[in-house]
C-alpha positions in Angstrom: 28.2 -17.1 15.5 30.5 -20.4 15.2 29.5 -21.1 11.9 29.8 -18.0 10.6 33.4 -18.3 12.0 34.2 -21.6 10.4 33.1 -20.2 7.2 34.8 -17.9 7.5 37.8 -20.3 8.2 37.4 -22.5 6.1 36.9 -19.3 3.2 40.4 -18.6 4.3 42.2 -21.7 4.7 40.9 -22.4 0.8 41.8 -19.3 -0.4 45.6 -19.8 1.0 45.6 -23.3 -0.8 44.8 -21.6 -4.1 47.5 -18.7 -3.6 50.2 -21.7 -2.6 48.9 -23.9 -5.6 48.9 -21.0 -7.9 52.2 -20.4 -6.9 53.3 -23.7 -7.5 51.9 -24.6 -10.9 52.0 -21.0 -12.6 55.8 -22.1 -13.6 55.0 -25.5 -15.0 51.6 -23.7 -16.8 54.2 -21.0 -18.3 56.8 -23.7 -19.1 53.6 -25.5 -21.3 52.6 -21.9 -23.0 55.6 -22.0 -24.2 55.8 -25.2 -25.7 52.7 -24.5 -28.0 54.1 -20.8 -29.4 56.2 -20.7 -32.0 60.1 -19.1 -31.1 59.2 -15.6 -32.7 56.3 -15.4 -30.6 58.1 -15.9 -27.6 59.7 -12.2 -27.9 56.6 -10.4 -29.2 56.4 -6.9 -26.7 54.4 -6.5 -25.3 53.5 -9.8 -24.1 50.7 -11.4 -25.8 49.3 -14.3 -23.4 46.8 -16.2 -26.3 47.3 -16.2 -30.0 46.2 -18.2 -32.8 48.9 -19.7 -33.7 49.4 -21.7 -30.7 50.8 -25.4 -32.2 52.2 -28.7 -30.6 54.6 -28.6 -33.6 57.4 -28.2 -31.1 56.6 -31.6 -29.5 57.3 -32.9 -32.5 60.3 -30.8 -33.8 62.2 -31.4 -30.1 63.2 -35.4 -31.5 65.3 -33.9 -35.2 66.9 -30.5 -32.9 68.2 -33.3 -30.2 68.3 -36.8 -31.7 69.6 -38.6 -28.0 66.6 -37.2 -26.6 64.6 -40.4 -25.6 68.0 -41.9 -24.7 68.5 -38.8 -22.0 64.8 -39.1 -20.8 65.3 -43.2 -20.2 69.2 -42.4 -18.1 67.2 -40.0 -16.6 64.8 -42.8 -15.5 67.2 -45.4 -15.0 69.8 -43.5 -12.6 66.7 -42.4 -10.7 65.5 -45.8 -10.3 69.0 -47.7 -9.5 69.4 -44.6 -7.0 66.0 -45.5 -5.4 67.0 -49.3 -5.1 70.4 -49.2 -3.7 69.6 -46.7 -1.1 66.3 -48.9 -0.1 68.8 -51.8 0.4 71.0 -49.7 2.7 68.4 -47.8 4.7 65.6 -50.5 5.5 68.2 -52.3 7.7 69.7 -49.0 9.0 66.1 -47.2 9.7 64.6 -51.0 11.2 68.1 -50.6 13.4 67.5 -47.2 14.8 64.1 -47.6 15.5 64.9 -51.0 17.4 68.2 -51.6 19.0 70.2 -49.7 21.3 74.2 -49.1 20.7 77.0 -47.2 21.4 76.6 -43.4 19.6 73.0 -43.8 18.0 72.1 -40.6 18.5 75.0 -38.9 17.9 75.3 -40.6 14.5 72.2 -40.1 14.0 72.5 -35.5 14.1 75.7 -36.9 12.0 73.4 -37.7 9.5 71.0 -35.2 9.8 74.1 -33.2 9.5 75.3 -34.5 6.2 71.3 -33.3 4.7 72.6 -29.6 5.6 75.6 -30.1 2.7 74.5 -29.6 -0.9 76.9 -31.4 -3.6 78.6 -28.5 -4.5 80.5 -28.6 -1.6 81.8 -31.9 -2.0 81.9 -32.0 -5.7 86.0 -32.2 -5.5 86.9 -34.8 -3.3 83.5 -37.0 -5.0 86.0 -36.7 -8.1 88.7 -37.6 -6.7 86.8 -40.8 -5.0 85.6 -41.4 -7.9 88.7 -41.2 -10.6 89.9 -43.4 -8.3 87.9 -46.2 -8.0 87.4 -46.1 -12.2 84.1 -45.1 -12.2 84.1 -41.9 -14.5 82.0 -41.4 -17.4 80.2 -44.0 -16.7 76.2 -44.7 -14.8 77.7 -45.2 -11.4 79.5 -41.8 -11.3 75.8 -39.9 -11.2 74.1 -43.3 -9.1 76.9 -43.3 -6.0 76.7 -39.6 -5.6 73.4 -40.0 -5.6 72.6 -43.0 -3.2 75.6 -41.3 -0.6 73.2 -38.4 -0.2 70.2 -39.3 0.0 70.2 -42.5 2.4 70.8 -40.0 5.6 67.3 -38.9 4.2 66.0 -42.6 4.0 66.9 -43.4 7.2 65.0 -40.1 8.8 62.3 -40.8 7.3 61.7 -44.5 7.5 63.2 -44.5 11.1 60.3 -42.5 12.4 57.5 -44.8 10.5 58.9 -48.1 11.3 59.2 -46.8 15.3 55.1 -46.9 15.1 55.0 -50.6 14.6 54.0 -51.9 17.7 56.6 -53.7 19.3 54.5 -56.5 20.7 53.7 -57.9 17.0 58.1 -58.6 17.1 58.0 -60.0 20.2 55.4 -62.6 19.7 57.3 -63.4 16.6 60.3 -63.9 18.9 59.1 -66.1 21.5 57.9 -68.2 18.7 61.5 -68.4 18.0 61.5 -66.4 15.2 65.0 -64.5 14.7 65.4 -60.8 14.2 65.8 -60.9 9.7 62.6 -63.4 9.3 60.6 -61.1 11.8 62.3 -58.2 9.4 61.1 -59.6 6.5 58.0 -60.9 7.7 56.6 -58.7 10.1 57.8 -55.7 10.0 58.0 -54.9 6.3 54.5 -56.0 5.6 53.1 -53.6 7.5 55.4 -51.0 6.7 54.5 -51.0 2.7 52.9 -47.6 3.0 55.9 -46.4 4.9 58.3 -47.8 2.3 56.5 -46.6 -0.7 56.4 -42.7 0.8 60.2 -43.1 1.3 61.2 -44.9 -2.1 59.1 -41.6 -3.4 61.3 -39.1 -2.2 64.1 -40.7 -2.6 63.0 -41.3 -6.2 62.2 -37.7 -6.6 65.3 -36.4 -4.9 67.6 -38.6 -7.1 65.6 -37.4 -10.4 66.3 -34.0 -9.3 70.0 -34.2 -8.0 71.3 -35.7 -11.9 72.2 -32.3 -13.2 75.0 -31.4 -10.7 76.9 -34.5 -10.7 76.8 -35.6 -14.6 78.3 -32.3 -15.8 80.7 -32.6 -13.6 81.6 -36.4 -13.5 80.5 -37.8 -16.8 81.4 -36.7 -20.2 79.7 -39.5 -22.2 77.0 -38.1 -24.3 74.9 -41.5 -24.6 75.0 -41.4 -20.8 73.9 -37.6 -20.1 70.2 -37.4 -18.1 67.5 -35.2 -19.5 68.6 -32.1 -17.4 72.1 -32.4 -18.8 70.5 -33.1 -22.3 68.7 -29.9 -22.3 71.7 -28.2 -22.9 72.1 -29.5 -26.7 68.5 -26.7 -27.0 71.4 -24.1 -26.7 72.6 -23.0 -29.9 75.5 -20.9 -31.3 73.0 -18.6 -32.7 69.8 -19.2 -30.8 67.8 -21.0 -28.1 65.1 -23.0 -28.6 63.3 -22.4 -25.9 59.7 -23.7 -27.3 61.3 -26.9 -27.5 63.4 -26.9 -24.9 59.8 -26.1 -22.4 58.7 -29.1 -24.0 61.3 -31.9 -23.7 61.2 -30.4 -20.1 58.1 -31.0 -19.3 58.0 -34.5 -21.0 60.5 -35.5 -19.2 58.8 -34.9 -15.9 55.9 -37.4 -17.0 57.7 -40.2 -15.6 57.5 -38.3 -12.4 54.1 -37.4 -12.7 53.0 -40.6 -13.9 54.4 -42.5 -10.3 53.2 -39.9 -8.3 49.2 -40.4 -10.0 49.8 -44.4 -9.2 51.2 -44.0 -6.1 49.1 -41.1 -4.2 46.6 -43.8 -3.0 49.6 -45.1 -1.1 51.7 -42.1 -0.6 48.9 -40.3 1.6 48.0 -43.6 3.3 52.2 -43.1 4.5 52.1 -39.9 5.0 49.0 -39.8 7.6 49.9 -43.4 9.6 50.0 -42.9 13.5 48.6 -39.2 12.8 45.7 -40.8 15.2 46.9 -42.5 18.2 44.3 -44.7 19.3 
């Protein structure tokens, strides 16, 4: 009778990951039928899911309809990347801190920051312009990177907080009473063994500040060379049409570089992700 339960079980638990993976992929396997059918066959009714004349002409024709194209894809890449390293530099300190010391207000700044997470960037898109008008920065990288670091170290420090809290203790204080002071056992000790940690958190932040460029360079950049690729997709639009074939594909080429970390990474990520799951 218990095994013909955990069948059963198990029969149900796969069949609700293959709904919730459906759900998630169906868009990005639309978004890549697209890409192969020509534009006229886009509005053929009724809908006609396979045809013969499914081509990858459009990854081709995307580079002549939007010449900047690889230059939106690499800003893309770039501010995502300087986004990642600045808020790494902020939060390792500020997550090793939380998880260590004790001082005035640490939890209370802690729900402050938790807090911050609950506001999108619409909501503070007008005094972000004003901040930065004033200090110069306007149309240029660091208009879509400082948004984008100011947001997403509250995250960082969550996240890393709670990893670098289970590091045993006793591995610093060994370091200490061999006189070692509280940066070299920092860099020495602690970060070591918190490489898993550290690469699930440079992840999301990487992800988050990949997905966060559309909001903040319409609104503080007006450089064309400097756009990102969701920006960039905009130049598909046309006075007279849409080209949404090609538009599906610079889309989805653009999330390679995503896709492509992720694939080197998951080793890593899920080693992160399931530390101190088992306390021994």
């Amino acid at each position: 009778m218990m095994d013909k339960y955990t069948k059963l079980q198990m029969v149900g638990i796969y069949a609700a990951i293959t709904v919730f993976l459906i759900f998630i992929l169906l868009p990005f396997f639309e978004m890549f039928m697209a890409s192969l059918r020509p534009l006229e066959h886009l509005f053929r009714s009724p809908y006609q899911f396979w045809s013969d004349d499914f081509s990858f002409q459009a990854y081709s024709d995307m580079w002549e309809t939007v010449p900047l194209l690889g230059r939106y894809i690499f800003n893309s890449v770039f501010i995502a990347t300087a986004v990642t390293v600045i808020t790494m530099i902020f939060v390792v300190p500020a997550a090793y801190a939380y998880a260590r010391l004790e001082f005035p207000f640490k939890n209370g700044s802690l729900a402050i920051f938790l807090g911050v997470n609950m506001f999108t960037g619409a909501v503070l898109l007008i005094p972000l312009y004003r901040v930065l008008r004033t200090m110069g920065l306007l149309n240029t990288y660091w208009a879509m990177i400082v948004p984008g670091v100011a947001f997403l170290i509250p995250t960082g420090i969550w996240l890393l907080r709670s990893y670098l809290e289970k590091i045993p203790k006793e591995l610093e204080e060994a370091a200490f009473v061999d006189g070692a002071s509280r940066m070299y056992t920092l860099r020495r000790v602690v970060l070591p063994l918190a490489v898993p940690g550290l690469i699930v958190v440079s992840t999301a932040v990487f992800i988050g500040a990949y997905a966060q460029q559309f909001l903040f360079a319409i609104t503080f950049n007006q450089q064309r060379e400097l756009q990102p690729l969701p920006a960039g997709l905009f130049e598909f639009i046309g006075y007279q049409d849409v080209t949404w074939n090609q538009m599906m594909a610079a889309a989805l080429t653009g999330v390679l570089p995503v896709m492509v970390i992720f694939l080197f990474l998951q080793k890593y990520l899920v080693a992160g992700l399931t530390a101190g799951a088992v306390k021994e």
